[in-house]
C-alpha positions as CSV (number, residue, x, y, z in Angstrom):
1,X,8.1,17.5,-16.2
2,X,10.8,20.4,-16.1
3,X,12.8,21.4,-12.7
4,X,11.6,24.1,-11.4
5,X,13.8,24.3,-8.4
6,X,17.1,25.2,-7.1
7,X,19.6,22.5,-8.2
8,X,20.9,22.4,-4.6
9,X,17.0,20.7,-3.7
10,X,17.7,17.8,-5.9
11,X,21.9,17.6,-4.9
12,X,22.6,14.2,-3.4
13,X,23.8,15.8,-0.1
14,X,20.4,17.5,0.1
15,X,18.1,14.8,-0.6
16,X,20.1,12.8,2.3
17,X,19.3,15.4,4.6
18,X,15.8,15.1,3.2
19,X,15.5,11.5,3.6
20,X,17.1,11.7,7.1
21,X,14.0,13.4,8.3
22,X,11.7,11.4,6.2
23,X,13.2,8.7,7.4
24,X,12.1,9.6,10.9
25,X,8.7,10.1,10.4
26,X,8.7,6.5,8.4
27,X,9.2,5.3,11.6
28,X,6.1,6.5,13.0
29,X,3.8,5.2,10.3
30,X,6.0,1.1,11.0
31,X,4.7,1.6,14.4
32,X,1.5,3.3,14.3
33,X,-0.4,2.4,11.4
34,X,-0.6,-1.1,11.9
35,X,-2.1,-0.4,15.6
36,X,-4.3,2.1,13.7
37,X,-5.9,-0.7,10.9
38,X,-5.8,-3.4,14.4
39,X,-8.2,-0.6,16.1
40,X,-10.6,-0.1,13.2
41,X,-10.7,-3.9,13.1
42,X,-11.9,-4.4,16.3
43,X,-14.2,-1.7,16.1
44,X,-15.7,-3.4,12.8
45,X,-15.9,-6.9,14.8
46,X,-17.3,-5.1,17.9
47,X,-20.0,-3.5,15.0
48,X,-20.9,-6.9,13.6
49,X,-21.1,-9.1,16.7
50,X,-24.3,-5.8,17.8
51,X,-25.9,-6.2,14.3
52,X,-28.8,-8.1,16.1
53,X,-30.7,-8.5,12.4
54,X,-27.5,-9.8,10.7
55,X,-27.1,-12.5,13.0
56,X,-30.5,-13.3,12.3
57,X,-29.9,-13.4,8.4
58,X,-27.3,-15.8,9.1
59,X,-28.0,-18.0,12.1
60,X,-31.9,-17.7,11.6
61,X,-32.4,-16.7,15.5
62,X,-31.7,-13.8,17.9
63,X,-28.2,-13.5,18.9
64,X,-27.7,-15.2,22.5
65,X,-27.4,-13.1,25.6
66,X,-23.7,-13.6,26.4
67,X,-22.7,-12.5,22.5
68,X,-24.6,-9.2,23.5
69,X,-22.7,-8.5,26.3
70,X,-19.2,-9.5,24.6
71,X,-20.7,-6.9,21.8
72,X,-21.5,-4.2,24.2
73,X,-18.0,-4.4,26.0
74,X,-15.8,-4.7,23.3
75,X,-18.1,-1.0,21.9
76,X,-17.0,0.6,25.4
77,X,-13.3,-1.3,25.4
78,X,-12.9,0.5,22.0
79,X,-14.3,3.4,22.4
80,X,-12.3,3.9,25.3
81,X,-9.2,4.1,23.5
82,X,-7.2,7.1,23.3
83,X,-7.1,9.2,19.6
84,X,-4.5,7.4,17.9
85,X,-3.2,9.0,14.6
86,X,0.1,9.8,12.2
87,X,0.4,12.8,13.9
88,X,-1.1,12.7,17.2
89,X,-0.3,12.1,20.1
90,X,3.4,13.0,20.6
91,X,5.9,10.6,20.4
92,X,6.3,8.7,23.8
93,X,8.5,6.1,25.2
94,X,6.2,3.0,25.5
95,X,8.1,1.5,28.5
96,X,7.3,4.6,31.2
97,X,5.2,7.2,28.8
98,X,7.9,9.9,28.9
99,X,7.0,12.1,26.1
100,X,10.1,12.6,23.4
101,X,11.2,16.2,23.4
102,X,12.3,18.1,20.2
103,X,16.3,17.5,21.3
104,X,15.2,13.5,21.6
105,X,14.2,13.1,17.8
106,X,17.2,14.4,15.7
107,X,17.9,11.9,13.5
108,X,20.2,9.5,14.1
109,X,22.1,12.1,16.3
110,X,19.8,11.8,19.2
111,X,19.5,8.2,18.9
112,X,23.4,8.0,19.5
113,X,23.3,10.7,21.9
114,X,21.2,8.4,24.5
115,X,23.4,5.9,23.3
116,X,20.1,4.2,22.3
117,X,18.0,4.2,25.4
118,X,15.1,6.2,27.0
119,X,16.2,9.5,28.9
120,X,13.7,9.2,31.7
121,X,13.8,5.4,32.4
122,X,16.6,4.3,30.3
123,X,14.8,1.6,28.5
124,X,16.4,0.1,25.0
125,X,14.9,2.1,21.8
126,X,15.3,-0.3,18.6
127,X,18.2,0.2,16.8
128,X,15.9,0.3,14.0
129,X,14.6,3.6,14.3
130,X,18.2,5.2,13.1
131,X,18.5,2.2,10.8
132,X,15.1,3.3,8.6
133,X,16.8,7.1,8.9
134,X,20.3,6.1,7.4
135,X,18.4,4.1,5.0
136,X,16.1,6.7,3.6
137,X,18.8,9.1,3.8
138,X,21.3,6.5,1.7
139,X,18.2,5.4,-0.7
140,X,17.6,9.7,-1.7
141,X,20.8,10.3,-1.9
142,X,20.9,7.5,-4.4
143,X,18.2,8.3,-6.3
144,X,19.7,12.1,-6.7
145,X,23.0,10.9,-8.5
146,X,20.5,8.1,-10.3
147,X,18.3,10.9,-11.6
148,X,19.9,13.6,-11.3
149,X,18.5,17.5,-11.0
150,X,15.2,16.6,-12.1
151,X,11.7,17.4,-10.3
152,X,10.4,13.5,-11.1
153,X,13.6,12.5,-8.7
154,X,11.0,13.6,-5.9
155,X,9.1,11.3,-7.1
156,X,11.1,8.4,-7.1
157,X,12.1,9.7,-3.6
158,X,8.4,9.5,-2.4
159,X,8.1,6.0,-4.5
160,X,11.3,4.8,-2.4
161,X,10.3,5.9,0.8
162,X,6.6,3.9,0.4
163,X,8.8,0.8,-0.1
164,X,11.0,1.2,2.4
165,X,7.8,1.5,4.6
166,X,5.9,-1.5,3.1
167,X,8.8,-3.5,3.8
168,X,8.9,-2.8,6.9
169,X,5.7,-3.6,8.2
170,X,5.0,-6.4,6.3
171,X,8.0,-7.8,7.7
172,X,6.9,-7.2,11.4
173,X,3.1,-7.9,10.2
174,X,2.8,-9.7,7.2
175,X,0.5,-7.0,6.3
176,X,1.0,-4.9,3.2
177,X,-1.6,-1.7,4.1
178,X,-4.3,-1.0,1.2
179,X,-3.3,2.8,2.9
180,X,-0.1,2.5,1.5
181,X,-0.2,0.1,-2.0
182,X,-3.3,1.6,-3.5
183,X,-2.1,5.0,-3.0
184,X,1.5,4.0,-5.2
185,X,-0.3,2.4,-7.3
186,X,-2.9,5.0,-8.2
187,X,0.0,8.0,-7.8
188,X,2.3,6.1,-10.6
189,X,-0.8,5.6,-13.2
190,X,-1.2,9.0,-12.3
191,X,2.4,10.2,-12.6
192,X,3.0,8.1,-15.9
193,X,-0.4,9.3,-17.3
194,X,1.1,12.6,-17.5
195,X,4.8,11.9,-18.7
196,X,6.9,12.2,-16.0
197,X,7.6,8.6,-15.3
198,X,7.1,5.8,-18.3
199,X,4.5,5.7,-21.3
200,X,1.4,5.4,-19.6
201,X,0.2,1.9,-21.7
202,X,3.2,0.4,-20.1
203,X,2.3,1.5,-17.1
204,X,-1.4,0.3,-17.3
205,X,-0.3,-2.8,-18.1
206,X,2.2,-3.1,-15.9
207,X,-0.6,-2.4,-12.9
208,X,-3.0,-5.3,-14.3
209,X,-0.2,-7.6,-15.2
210,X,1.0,-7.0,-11.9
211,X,-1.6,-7.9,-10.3
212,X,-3.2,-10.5,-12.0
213,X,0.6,-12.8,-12.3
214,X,0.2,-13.4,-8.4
215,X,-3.9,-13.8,-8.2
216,X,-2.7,-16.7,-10.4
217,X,-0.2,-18.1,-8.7
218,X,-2.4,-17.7,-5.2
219,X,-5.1,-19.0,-7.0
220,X,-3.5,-22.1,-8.5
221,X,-1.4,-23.0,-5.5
222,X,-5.0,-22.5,-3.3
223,X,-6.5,-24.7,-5.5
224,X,-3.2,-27.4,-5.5
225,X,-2.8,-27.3,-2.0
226,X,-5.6,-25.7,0.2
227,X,-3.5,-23.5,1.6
228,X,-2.5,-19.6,1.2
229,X,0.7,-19.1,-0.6
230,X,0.4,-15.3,-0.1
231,X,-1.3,-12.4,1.2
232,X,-3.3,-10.5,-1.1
233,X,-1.2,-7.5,-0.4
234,X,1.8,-9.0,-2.7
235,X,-0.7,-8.3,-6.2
236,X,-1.6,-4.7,-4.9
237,X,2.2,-4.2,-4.2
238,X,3.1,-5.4,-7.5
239,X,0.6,-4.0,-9.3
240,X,1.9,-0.2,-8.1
241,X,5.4,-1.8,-8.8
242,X,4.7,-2.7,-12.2
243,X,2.5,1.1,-12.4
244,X,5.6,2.7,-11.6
245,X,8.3,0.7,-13.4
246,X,6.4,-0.9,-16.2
247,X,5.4,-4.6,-17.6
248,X,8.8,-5.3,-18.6
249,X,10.3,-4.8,-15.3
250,X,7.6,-7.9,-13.5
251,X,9.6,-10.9,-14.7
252,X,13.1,-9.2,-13.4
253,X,11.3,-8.7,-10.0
254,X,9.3,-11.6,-9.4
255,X,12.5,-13.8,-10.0
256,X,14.6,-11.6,-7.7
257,X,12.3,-11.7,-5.0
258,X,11.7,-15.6,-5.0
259,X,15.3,-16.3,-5.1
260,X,16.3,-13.7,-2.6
261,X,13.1,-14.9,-0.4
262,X,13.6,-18.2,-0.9
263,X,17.2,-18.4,0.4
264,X,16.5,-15.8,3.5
265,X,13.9,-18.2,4.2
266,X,16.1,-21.6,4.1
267,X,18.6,-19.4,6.0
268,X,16.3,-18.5,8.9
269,X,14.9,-22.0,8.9
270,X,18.5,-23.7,9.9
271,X,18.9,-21.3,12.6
272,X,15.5,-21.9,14.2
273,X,14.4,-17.9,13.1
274,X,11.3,-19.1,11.4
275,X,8.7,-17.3,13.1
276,X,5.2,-19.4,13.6
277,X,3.7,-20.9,10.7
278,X,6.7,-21.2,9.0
279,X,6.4,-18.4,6.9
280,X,8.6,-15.0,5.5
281,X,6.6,-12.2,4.2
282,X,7.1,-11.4,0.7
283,X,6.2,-8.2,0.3
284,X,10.3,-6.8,1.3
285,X,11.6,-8.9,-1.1
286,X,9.2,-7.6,-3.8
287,X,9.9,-4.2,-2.0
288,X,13.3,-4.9,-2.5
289,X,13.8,-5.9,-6.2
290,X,11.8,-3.2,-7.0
291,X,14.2,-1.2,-6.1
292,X,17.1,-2.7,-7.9
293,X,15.1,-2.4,-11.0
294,X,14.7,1.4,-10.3
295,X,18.5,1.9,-10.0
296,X,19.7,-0.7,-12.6
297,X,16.9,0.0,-15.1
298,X,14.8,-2.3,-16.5
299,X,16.8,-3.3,-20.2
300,X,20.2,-3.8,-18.3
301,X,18.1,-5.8,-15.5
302,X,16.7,-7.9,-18.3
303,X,20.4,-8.2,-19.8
304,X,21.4,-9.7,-16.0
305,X,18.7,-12.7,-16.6
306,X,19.4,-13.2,-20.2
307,X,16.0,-12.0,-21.6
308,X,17.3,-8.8,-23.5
């Protein structure tokens, strides 16, 4: 895959800009998409609880009367629910409504402007909103001096900025979004396939070793323990890792993300940051690692555990 573009697109400086404004819409998809896959859900449960004849299949009678009415108002609770999308509506402070103006959502530079709060009713806004810019922003910049003036560093661009997203939400969640990891997954068979990225057998394999190391290991420590190790996000996720990075690179992740996870998790257990269930969500510290490997490359990450 030749460059085809100006060499000041793929300079360093540029793609920071880029992934400044990236970076900003990111935010949007952390915040809305999960509300967007928690609507359709209730819509489905509000569609099953009316499906008079599969409640008949099941339970072998006709739904009771009070399971009706629970069916029929959840139907007018969510239908009753304004459009919610990526795009629309506008962006709007969720404490009073006030609807972010164009001046409101530079970058960073608004952020620090309001020194961090609402202009109408001076509520907080998340520091994290200029944290996800400055890390897009730092993540393309890296990738520009990683790859250099190449058109496939778009691509590793659009690969980080899924992770950085995954991460995210799975963190808040514990939900890795099928919208999201089937999408990398399919674009790096896809990109690989036609020789941009890695030979496209080692991406293959990478996707269904990916995916089938953790089945395994949910599978096994199901079986051991009756309980659920993981969410079946974490094989989709590194399944599109291994898609875009290769088989070789699994072991390297896997093993970075367990010890990293593991120790965050013993860290946030002394101080009492555990959050219910006693649990971290894997998916950032897959996200994470595959990262590293992306940067480091895969022979000199090998070298680091000894397996070169």
């Amino acid at each position: 895959m030749g460059s085809v573009l100006p060499d000041w697109l793929l300079h360093p400086a540029t793609l920071a800009l880029l992934g400044l404004a990236i970076g900003s819409f990111l935010n949007v998809v952390i915040h809305r998409l999960p509300l967007m896959l928690e609507r359709g859900w209730w819509g489905d449960v509000a569609h099953q609880l009316s499906d008079a004849e599969s409640y008949r299949r099941v339970f072998g009678a006709g739904a009771p009367e009070p399971l009706q009415q629970s069916a029929t108002g959840l139907h007018e609770a969510v239908g009753a629910l304004s459009p919610l999308g990526l795009a629309r509506p506008a962006s709007r402070c969720p404490s009073c409504g006030h609807r972010i103006r164009a001046r409101e959502n530079i970058p960073i530079v608004s952020w620090l402007w309001l020194r961090g709060r609402c202009s109408a009713c001076r509520a907080r806004v998340s520091i994290r909103y200029p944290l996800v810019e400055l890390l897009s922003a730092a993540l393309f910049a890296a990738i520009g001096w990683r790859f250099g003036g190449q058109a496939q560093t778009l691509l590793w661009c659009g690969f980080a900025a899924a992770l950085v997203t995954l991460s995210w939400i799975d963190w808040d969640t514990t939900v890795l979004p099928d919208a999201i990891t089937l999408p990398l997954m399919w674009v790096g068979l896809l990109v690989a396939t036609l020789g941009w990225t890695i030979a496209p057998t080692t991406a293959l394999v990478g996707a269904v070793a990916g995916y089938l190391s953790l089945w395994l290991v949910y599978w096994f420590f199901k079986l051991a323990t009756g309980k659920e190790g993981m969410g079946h996000g974490d094989f989709k996720l590194l399944a599109a890792l291994g898609a875009w990075l290769g088989w070789q690179a699994l072991l390297p992740i896997v093993l970075g993300a367990s010890v990293i996870g593991a120790t965050v998790g013993i860290a946030m257990k002394l101080s009492g940051a555990l959050r219910e269930g006693r649990y971290v969500p894997f998916g950032p510290f897959l996200a994470g690692a595959g990262l590293v490997v992306m940067f480091v490359g895969t022979s000199a990450t090998l070298a680091w555990i000894g397996w070169a």
